[in-house]
N, C-alpha and C positions, 0 to 999 in steps of 0.2 A: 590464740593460734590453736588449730585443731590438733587432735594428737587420734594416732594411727594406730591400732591393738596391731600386734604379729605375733601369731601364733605359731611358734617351732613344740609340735608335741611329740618329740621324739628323748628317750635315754639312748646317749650316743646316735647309732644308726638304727637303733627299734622305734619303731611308732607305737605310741601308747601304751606303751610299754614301763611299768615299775612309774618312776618321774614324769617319764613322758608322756602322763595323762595328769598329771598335773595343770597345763595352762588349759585342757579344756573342760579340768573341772572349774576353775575358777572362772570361764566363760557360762559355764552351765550355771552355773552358782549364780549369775546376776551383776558378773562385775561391772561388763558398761551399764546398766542402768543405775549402780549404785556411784559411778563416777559422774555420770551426768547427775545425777541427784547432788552429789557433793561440788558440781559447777564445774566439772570440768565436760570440753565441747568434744567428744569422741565423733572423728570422722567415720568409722566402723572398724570392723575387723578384718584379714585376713587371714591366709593360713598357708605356713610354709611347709614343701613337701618334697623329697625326696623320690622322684622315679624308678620304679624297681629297675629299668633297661640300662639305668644311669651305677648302679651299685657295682660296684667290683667286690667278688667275691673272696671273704677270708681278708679285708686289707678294712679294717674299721676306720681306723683314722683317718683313711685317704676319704671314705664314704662318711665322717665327721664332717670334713672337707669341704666336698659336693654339696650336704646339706649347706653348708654356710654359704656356698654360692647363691645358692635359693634365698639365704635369708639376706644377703649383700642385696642382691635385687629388690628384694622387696622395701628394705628398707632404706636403700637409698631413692627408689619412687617416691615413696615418704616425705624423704628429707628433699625431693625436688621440688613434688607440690605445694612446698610451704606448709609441711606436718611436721608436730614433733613426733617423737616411735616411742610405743611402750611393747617391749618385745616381752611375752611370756615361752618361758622355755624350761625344757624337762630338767637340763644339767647345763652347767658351766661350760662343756666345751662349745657349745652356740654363739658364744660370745666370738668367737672369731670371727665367725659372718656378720657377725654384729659392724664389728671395727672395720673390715672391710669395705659393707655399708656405709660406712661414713664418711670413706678413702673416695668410693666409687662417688658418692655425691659431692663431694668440699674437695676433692683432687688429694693425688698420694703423697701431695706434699703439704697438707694441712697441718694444723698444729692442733691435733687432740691430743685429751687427756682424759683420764679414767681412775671416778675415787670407788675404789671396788669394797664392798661390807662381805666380810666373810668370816668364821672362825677359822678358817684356816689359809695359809698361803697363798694356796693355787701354783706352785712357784717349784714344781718338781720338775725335773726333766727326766727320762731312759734312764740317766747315770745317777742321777741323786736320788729316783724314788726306790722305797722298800717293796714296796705294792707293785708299781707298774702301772695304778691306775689311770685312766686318760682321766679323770674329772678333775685329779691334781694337777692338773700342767698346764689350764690354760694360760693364767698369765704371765708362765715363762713362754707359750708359743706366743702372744701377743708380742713381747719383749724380743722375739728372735733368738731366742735361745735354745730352743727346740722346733721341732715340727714341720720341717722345711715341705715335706711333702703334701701335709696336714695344711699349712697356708697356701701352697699356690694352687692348691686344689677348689680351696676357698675364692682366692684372688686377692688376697693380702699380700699387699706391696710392699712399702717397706714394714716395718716392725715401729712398735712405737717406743723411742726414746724411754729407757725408766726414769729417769726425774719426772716423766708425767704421770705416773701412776703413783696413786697413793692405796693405802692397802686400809680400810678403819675395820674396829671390833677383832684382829687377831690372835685369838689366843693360844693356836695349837700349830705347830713347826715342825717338821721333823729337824734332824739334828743338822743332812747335808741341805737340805730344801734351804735352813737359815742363813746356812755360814755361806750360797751360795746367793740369798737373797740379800743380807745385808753388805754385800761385795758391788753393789749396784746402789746407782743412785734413788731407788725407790723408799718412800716415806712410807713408816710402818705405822700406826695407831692402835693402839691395846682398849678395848671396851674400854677400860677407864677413863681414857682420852676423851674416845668418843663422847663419854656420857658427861664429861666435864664442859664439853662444849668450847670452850676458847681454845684448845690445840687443833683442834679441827676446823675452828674458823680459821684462824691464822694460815693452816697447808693449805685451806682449801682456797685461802683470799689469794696465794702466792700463785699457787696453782692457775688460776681463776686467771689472774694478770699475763700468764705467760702462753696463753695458747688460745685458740680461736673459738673451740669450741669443745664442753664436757661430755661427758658421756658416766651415767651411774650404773652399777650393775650391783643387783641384790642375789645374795647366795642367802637365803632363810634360815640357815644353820648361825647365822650372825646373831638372832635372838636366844634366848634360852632358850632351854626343851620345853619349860611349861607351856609355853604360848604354840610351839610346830613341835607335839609329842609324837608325830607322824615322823621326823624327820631321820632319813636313811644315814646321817653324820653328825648325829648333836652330840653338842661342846658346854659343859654344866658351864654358869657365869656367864651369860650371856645375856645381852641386848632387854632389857623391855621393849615391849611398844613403843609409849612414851618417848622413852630415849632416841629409838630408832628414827621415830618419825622427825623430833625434831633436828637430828644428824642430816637427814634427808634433806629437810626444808631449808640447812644452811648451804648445800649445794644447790637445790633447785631456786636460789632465790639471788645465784650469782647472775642469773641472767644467756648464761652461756649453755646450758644444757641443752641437748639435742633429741637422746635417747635416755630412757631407762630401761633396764632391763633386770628380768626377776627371775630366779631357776632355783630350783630344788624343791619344789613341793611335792610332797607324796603324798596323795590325795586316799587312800586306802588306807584300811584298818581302824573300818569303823566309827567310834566316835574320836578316835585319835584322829585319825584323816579328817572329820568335819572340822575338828577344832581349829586344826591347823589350815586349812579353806579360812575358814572364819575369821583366822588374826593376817591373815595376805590380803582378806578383799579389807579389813579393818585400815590395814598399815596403806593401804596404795589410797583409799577414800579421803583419807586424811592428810595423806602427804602428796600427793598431785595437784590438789587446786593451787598450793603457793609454784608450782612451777612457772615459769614468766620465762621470755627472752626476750633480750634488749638487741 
């Protein structure tokens, strides 16, 4: 099955901007040639884009939003033509158009799930975050627990169920983000997990049996610093390669995956930036050809 590049290179609602030139360095960089080279059938790329006439001014979130309309589009196209999606994106809040996407193609009452790698939660809301930052809260807005604006901007329908989301590589929580995460039926995985390999098959097998279709989303802060010394939220204790790819391959090899999706590269600062290029086109070469659907 061919699979569909989507390119969101946006931080928040800046284009190319900090992160958000991330997926088009890894475009520049050679990634579909190094993925056909590794066997996998790339249909091409596109690119998603937010129109200046479309931006409401001073309201981010809402134009977070809009973006993800764009990217529900595109990537439910995708998912029509009989493509699977590899979305490249600047930061985590992308992911909502993501899901959306997948609502708009398989209907809003499909049964997806989502085993998300990140060292951190993602799992703040308004009231529980310190920061305030949006790049913590996507997958409480996923969940419905934040964002109402922020999704119907998008065109996410309902919210997806937390017993479908699984969370692997976790190591960093704030205090309200946890006591608020683990109040939900969502499954946590601590790198060790991950890298042990059988807890992870297990969540992911249950997982796997209870809904129609996957969805993996990669935040790069899941591996160590050494490997993405680039990256704008690294978390010491983190992820190898190695480890990563084959955590990957036990989800891409249920047979159920539709979308992957990848964010947080920060492609600058030099040879720091190259390095960290170098271990994302490494990690996706290696771990995309076992992707299958049944």
């Amino acid at each position: 099955m061919p699979t569909r590049v989507i390119r969101v290179p946006y931080r928040y609602d800046e284009r190319e901007e900090g992160l958000g030139a991330g997926p088009s360095a890894l475009l520049g960089a050679g990634l579909v040639d190094r993925l056909k080279s590794a066997g996998v059938e790339v249909a091409g790329a596109v690119e998603v884009t937010l129109p200046d006439e479309e931006r409401e001014a001073g309201r981010t979130a809402v134009n977070i939003g809009l973006l993800g309309a764009h990217t529900a589009r595109a990537t439910g196209d995708a998912l029509d033509a009989g493509e699977t999606v590899l979305v490249l994106a600047g930061d985590d809040t992308a992911t909502i158009g993501v899901l959306a996407g997948l609502q708009r193609a398989h209907g809003a009452g499909a049964a997806i799930g989502v085993v998300w790698f990140d060292a951190h939660g993602d799992f703040n809301t308004p009231e529980t975050s310190y920061s305030g930052i949006l790049a913590g809260m996507p997958v409480a807005i996923l969940a419905g627990l934040a964002g109402p604006l922020w999704r119907a901007a998008a065109g996410l329908a309902p919210p997806m169920p937390t017993d479908r989301i699984v969370l692997g590589g976790v190591r960093e929580l704030d205090h309200k983000e946890e006591t608020l995460l683990r109040s939900t039926d969502a499954t946590i995985l601590t790198t060790q997990e991950v890298c042990a390999e059988e807890p992870l098959r297990r969540v992911v097998g249950r997982l796997a049996a209870s809904v129609e279709w996957l969805w993996i989303h990669i935040d790069l802060d899941v591996l160590d610093p050494r490997h993405v010394p680039s990256a704008s939220t690294p978390s010491p204790r983190g992820l190898e390669i190695d480890e990563l790819v084959r955590g990957l391959r036990v989800v891409l090899t249920t047979g159920r995956v539709a979308v992957v999706s990848v964010a947080g590269l920060n492609p600058g600062g030099g040879e720091r930036g190259k390095r960290s290029i170098d271990t994302t086109l490494a990690l996706l070469e290696r771990a995309l050809p076992d992707w299958t659907i049944t």
